[in-house]
C-alpha positions in Angstrom: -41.8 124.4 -176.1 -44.3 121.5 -176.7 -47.9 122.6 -177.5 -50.8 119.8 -176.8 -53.7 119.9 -178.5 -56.4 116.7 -178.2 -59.6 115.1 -179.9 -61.5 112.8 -177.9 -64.5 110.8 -178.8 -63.8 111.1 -182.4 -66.5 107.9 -184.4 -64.2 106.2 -186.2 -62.1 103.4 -185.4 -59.1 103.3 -184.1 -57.4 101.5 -186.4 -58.8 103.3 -189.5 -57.3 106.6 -187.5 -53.8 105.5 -187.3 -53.6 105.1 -190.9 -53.9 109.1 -191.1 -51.6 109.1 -188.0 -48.8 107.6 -190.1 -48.6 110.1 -192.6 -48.2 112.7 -190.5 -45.7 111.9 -187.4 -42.7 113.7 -187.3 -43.4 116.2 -190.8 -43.6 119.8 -190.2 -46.9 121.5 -189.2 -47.3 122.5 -192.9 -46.6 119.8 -194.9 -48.8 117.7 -192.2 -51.7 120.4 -193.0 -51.0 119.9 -196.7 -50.5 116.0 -197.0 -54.2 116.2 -194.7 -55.9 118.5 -197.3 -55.7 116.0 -200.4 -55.7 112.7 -198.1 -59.0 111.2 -199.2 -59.4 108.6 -195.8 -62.8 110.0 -193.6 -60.2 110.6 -190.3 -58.5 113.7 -192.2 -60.9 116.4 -191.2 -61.1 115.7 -187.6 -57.5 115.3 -187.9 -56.7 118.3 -189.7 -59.0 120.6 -187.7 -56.9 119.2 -184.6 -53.6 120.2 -186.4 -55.4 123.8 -187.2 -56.1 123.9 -183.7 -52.4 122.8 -182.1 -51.0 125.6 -184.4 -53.4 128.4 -183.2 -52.8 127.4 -179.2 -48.9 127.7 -180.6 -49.2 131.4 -182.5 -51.9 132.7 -179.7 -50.9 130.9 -176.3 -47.2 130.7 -176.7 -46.2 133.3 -179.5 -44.5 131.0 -181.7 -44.0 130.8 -185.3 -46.1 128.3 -186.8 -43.6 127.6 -189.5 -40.9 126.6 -187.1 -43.5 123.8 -186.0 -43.6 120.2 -186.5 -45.6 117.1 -185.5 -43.7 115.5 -182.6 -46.0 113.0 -181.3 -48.9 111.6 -182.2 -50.7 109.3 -180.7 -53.9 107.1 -181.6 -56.2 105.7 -178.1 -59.3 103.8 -178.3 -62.6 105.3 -176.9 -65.4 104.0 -175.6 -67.3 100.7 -177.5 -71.4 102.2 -178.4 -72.9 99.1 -177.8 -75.9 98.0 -180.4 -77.6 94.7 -180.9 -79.0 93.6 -184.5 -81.7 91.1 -185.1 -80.1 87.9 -186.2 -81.7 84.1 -187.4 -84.1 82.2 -184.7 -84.1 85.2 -182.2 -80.8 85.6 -181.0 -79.0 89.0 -180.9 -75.8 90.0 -182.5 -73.5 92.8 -180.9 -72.1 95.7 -182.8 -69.5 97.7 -181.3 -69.3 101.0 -182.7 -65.6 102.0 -181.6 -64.4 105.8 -181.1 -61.1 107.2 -180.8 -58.7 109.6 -178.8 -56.2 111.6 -180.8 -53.2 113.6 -178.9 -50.9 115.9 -181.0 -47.8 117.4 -179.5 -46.1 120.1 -181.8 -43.1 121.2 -180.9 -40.1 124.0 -182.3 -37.5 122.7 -185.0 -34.4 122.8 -183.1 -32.0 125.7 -184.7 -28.1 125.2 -185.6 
């Protein structure tokens, strides 16, 4: 049984994101919420407040054991660009692009022998 859980609109870039992304794919729902818990990167809260959430759709929606879980998927999609402009030299404009970020978990069961 797959359970979905997603984060959208999340103002941090992409890129900085996927780092936390990394650690995570493919560990155990546990050890994800663990390794998340001492990572010291800004995306590890949002991130580990979406994990929280993934396992409660799994224990309340579809009954299953969250110890039996584990991060199949994850994946890291760019957002919308907030456009800003900042003062530069001789009136011209420069553009800032503050990028967000779309995070999709999927946990799924541990297969049993």
């Amino acid at each position: 049984m797959k359970v979905n859980s997603t984060l959208r609109y999340l103002r941090i870039a992409p890129r900085k994101v996927r780092l936390v992304a990394n650690l995570i794919r493919g560990k155990r729902a546990e050890q994800a919420q663990t390794i998340l818990r001492f990572t010291t990167r800004a995306a590890s809260q949002p991130m580990l407040k979406l994990l929280n959430s993934a396992m409660a759709n799994a224990k309340n929606n579809f009954h299953l054991e969250t110890s039996d879980l584990y991060v199949s998927k994850i994946s890291v999609d760019e957002g919308p660009k907030l456009k800003r402009f900042r003062a530069r030299a001789r009136g011209q404009a420069a553009e800032i692009q503050k990028k967000t970020s779309h995070i999709n978990i999927t946990l799924e069961e541990v297969k049993k022998k």
